[in-house]
VMD Tcl script that builds the backbone (N, CA, C; Angstrom):
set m [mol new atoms 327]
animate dup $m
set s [atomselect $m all]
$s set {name element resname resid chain x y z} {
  {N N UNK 1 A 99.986 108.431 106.373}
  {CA C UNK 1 A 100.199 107.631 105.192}
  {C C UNK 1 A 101.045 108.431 104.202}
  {N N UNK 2 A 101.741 107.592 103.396}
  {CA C UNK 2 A 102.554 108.247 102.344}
  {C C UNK 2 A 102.497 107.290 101.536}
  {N N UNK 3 A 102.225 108.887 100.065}
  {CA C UNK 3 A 102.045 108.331 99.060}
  {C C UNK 3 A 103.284 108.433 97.704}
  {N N UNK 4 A 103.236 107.824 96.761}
  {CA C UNK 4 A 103.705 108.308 95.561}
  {C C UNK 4 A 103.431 107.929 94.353}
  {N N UNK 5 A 103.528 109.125 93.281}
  {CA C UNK 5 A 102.749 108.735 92.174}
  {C C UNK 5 A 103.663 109.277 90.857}
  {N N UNK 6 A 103.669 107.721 90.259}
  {CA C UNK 6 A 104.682 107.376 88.984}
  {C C UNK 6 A 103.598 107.721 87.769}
  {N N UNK 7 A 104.091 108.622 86.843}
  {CA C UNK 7 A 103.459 109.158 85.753}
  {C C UNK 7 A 104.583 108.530 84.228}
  {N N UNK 8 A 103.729 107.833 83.691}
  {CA C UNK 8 A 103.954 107.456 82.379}
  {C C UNK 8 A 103.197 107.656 80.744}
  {N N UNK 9 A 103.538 106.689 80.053}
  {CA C UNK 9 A 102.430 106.907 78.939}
  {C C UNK 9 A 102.026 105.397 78.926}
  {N N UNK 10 A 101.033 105.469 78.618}
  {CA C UNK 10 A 100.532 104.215 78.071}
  {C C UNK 10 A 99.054 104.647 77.328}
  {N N UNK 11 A 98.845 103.717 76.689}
  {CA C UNK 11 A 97.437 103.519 75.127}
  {C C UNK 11 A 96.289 102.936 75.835}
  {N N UNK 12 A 95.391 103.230 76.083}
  {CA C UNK 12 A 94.073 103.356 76.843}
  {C C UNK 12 A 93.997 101.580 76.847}
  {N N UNK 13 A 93.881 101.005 75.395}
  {CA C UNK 13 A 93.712 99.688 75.574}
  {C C UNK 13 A 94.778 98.540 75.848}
  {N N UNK 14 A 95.721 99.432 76.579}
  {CA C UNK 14 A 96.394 98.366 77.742}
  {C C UNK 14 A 96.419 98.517 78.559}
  {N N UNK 15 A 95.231 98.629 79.568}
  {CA C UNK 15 A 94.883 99.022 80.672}
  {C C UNK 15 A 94.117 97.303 81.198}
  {N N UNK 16 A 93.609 96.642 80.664}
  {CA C UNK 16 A 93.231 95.289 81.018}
  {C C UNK 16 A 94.825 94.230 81.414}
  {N N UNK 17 A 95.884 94.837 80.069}
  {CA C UNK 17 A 96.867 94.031 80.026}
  {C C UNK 17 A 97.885 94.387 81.769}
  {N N UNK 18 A 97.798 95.794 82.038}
  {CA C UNK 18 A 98.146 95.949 83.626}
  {C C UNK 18 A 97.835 95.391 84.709}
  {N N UNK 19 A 96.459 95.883 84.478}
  {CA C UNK 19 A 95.833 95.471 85.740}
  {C C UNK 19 A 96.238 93.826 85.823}
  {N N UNK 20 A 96.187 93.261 85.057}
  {CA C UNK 20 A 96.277 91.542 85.690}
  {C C UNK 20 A 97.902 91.268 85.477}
  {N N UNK 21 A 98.479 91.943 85.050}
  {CA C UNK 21 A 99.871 91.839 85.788}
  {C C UNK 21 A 100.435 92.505 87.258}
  {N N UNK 22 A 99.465 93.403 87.717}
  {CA C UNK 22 A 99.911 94.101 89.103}
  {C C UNK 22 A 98.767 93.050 89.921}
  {N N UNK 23 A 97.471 92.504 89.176}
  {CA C UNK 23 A 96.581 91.749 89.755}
  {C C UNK 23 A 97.384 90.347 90.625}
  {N N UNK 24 A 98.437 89.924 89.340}
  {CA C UNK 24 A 99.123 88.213 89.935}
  {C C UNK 24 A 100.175 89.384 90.802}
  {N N UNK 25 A 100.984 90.354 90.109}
  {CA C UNK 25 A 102.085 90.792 91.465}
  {C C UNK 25 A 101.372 90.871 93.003}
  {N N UNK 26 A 100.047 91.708 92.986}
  {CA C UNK 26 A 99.108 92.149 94.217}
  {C C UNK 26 A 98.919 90.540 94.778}
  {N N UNK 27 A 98.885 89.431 94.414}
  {CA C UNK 27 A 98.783 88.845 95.310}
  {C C UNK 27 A 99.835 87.656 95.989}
  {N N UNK 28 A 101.000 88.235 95.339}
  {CA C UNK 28 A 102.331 87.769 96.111}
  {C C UNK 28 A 102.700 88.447 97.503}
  {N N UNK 29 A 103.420 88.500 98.194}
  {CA C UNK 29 A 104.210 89.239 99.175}
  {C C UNK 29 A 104.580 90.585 98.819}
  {N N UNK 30 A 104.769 90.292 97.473}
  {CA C UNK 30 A 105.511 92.067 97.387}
  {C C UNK 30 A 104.726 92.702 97.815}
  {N N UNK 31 A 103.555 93.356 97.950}
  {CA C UNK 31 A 103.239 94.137 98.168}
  {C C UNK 31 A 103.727 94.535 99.926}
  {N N UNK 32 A 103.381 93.842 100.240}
  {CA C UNK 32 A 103.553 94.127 102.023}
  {C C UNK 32 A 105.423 94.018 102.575}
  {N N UNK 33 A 106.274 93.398 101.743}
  {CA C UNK 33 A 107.765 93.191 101.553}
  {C C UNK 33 A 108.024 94.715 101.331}
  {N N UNK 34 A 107.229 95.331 100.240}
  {CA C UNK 34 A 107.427 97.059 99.986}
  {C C UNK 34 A 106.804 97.799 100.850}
  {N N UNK 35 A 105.992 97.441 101.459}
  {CA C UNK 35 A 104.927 98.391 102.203}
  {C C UNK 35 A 104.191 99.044 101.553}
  {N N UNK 36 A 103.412 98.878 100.703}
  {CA C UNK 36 A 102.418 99.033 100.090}
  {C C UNK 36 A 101.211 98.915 100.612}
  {N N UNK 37 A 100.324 99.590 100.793}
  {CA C UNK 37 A 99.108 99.331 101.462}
  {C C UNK 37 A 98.084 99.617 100.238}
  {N N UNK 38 A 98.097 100.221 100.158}
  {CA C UNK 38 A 97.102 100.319 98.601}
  {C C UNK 38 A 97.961 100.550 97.469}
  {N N UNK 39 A 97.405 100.328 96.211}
  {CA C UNK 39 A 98.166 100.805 94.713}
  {C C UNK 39 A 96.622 101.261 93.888}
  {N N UNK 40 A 96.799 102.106 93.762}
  {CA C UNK 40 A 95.867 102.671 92.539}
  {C C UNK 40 A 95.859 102.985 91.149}
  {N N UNK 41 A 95.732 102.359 89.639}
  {CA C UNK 41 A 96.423 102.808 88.321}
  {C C UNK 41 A 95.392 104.104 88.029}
  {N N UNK 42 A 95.450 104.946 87.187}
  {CA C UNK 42 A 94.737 105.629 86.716}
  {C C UNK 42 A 95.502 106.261 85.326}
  {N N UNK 43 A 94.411 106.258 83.924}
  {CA C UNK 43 A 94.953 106.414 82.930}
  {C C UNK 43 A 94.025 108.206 82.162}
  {N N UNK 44 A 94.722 108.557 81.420}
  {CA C UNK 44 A 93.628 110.137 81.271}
  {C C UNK 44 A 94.589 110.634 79.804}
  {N N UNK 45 A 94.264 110.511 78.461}
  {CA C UNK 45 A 94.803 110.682 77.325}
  {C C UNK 45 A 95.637 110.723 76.851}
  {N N UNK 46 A 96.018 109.113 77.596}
  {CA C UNK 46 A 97.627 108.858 77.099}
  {C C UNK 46 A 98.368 108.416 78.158}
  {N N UNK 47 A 98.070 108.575 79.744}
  {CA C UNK 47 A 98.844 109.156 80.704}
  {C C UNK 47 A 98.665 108.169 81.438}
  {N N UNK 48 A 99.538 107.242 82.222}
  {CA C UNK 48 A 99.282 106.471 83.024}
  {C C UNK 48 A 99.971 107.264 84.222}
  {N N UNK 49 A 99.223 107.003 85.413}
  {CA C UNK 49 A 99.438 107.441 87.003}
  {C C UNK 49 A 99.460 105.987 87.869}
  {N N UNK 50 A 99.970 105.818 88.525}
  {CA C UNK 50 A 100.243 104.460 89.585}
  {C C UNK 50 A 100.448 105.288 90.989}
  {N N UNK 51 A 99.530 105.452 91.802}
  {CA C UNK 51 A 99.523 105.918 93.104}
  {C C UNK 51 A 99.738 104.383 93.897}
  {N N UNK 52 A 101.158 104.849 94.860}
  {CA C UNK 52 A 100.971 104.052 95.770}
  {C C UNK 52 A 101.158 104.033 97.186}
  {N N UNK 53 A 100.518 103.608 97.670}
  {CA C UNK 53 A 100.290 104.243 99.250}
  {C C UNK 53 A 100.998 103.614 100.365}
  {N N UNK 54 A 101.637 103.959 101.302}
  {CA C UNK 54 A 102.526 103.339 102.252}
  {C C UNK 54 A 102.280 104.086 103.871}
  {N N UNK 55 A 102.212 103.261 104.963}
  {CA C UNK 55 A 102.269 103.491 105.975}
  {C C UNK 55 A 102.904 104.194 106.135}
  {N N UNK 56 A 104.167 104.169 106.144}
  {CA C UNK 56 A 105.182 105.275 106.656}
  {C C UNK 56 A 105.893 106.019 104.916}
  {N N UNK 57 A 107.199 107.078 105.047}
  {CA C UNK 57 A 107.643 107.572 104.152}
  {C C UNK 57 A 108.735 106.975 103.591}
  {N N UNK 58 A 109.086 105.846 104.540}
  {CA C UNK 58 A 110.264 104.796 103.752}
  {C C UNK 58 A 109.559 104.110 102.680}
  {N N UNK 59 A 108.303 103.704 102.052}
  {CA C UNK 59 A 108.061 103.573 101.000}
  {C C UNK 59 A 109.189 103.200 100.011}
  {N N UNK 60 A 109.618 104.078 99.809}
  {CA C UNK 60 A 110.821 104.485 98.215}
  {C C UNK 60 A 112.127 103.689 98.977}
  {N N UNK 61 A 112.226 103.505 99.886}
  {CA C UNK 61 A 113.121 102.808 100.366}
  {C C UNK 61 A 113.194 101.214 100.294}
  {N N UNK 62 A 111.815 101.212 101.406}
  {CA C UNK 62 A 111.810 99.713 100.723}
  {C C UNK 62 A 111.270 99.349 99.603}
  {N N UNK 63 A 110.828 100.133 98.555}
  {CA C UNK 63 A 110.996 99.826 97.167}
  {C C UNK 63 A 112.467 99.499 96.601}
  {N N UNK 64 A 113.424 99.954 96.701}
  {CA C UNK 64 A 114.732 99.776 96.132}
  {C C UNK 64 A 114.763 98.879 96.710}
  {N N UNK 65 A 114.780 98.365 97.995}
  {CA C UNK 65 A 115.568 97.062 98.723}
  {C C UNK 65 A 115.182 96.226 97.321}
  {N N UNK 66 A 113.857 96.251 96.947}
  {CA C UNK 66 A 113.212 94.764 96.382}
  {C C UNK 66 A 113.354 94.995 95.461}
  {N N UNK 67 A 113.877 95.634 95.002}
  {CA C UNK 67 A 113.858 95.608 93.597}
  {C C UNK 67 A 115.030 94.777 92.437}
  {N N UNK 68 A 115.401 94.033 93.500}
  {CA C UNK 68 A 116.296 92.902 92.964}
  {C C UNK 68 A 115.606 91.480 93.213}
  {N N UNK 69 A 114.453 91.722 93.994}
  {CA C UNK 69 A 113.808 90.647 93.963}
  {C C UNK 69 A 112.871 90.167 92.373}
  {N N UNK 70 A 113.244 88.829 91.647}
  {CA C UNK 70 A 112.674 88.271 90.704}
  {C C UNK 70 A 111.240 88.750 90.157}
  {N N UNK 71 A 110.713 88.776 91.351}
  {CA C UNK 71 A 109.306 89.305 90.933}
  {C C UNK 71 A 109.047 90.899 90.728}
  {N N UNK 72 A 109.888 91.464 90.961}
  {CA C UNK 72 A 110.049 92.821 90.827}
  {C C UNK 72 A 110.817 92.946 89.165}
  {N N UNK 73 A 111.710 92.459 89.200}
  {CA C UNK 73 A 112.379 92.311 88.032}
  {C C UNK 73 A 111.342 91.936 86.932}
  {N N UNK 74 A 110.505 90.892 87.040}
  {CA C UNK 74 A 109.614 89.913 85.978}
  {C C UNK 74 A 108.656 91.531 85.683}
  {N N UNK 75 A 107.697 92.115 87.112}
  {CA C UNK 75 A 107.051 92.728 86.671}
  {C C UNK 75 A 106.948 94.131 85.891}
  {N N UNK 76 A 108.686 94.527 86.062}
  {CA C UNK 76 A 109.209 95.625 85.761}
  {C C UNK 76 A 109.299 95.454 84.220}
  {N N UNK 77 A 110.072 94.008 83.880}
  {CA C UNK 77 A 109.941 93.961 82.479}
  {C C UNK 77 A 108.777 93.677 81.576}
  {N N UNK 78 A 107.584 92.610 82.129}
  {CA C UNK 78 A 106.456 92.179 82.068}
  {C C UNK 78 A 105.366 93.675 81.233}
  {N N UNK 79 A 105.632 94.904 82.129}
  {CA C UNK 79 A 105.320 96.073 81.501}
  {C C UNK 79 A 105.725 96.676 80.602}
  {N N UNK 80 A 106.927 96.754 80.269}
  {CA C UNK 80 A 107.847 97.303 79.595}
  {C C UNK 80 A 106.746 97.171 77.972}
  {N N UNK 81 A 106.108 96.121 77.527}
  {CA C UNK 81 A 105.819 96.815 76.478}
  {C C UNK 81 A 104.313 97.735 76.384}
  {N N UNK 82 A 103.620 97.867 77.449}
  {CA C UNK 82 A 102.425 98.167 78.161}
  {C C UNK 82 A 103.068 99.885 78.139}
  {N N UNK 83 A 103.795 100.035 79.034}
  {CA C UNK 83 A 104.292 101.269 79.693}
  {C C UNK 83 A 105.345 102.106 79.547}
  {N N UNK 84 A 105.084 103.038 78.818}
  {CA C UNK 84 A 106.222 103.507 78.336}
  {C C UNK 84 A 107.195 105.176 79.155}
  {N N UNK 85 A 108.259 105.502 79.533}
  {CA C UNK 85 A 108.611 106.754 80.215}
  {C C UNK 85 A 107.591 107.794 79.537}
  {N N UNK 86 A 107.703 108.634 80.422}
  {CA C UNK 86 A 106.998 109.524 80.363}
  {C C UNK 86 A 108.144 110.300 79.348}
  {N N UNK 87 A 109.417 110.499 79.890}
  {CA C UNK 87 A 110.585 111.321 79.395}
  {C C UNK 87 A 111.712 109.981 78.861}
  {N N UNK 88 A 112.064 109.524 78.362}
  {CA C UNK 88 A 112.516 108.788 78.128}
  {C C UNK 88 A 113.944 109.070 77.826}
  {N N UNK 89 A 114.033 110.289 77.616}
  {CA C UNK 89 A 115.836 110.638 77.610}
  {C C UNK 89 A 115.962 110.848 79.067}
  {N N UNK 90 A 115.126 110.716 80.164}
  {CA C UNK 90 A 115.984 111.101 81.641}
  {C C UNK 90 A 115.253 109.987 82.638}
  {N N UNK 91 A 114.609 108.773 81.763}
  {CA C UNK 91 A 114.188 107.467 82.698}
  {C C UNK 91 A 115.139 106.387 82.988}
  {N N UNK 92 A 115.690 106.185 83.821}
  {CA C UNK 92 A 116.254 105.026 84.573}
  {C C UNK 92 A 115.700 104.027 85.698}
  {N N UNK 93 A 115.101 104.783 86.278}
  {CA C UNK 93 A 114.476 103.755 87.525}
  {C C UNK 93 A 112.822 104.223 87.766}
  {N N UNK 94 A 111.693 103.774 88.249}
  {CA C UNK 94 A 110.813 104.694 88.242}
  {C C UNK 94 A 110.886 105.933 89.279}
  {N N UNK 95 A 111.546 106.111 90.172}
  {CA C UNK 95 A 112.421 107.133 90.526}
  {C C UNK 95 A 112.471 108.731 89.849}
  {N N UNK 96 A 112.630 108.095 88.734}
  {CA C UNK 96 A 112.708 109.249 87.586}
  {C C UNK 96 A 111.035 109.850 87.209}
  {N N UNK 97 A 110.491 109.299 87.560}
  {CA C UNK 97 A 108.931 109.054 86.826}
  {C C UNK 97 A 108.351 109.655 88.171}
  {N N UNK 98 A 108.669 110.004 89.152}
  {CA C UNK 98 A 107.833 109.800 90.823}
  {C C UNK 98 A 107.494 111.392 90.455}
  {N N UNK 99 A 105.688 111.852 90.491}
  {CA C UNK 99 A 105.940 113.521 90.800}
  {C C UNK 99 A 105.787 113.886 91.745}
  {N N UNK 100 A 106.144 115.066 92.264}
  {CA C UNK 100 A 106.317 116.057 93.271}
  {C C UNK 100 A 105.166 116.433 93.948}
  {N N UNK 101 A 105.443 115.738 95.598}
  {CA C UNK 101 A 103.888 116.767 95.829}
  {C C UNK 101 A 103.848 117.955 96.287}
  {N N UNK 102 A 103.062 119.307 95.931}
  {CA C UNK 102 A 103.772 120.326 96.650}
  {C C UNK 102 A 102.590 120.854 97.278}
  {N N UNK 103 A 101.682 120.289 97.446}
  {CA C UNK 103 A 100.665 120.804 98.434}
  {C C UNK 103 A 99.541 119.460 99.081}
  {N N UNK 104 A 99.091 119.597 99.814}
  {CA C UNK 104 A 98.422 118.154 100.711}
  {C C UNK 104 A 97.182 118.539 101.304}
  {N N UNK 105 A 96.325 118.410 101.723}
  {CA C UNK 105 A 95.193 118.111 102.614}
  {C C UNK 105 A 94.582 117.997 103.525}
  {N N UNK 106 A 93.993 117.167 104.276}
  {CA C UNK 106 A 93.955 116.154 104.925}
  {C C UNK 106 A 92.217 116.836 106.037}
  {N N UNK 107 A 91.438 116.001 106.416}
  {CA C UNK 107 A 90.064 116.158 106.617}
  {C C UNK 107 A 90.533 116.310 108.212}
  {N N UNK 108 A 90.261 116.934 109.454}
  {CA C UNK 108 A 90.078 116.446 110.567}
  {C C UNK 108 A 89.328 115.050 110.841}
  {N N UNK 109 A 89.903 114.933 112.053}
  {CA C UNK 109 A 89.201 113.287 112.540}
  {C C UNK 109 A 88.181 113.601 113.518}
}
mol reanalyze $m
mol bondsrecalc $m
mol representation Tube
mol addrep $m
């Protein structure tokens, strides 16, 4: 599985106003159109995190394909007053926002 995780800001009490906008996106196609298998938000003094999880590492790939798709567009702006860059002099795409993983895990089976 592969993951990635978009770090922003957002104000503790718009955390209801997300969730039911990724709630109506989560139950369109996009999710599985991106390969998304899970999405997780998580918020911590100020800080919004969006983990999202993908079968394979094209993830970020087929994220861009869709991202001309309407509903990608609606939900991208839909946030916009919810979610704010983390860095905002070097945000363009969430791309910019994705952090680095530099160490991993993983349990035997």
């Amino acid at each position: 599985m592969h993951s990635t995780l978009i770090v922003a800001r957002m104000e503790p009490h718009w955390s209801t106003n997300v969730v039911q906008l990724f709630r109506d996106f989560d139950l369109t196609d996009m999710p599985h159109r991106m390969g998304t298998r899970r999405r997780q938000l998580f918020s911590y003094k100020g800080l919004y995190f969006h983990l999202q999880d993908f079968d394979t590492d094209n993830g970020g790939e087929l994220i861009e394909r869709a991202k001309s798709d309407a509903r990608f567009v609606n939900i991208s702006t839909d946030l916009k007053p919810f979610i704010q860059a983390y860095d905002p002099a070097t945000w363009r795409s969430p791309i910019d926002a994705m952090a680095t993983r530099f160490y991993n895990w993983e349990a035997s089976k």
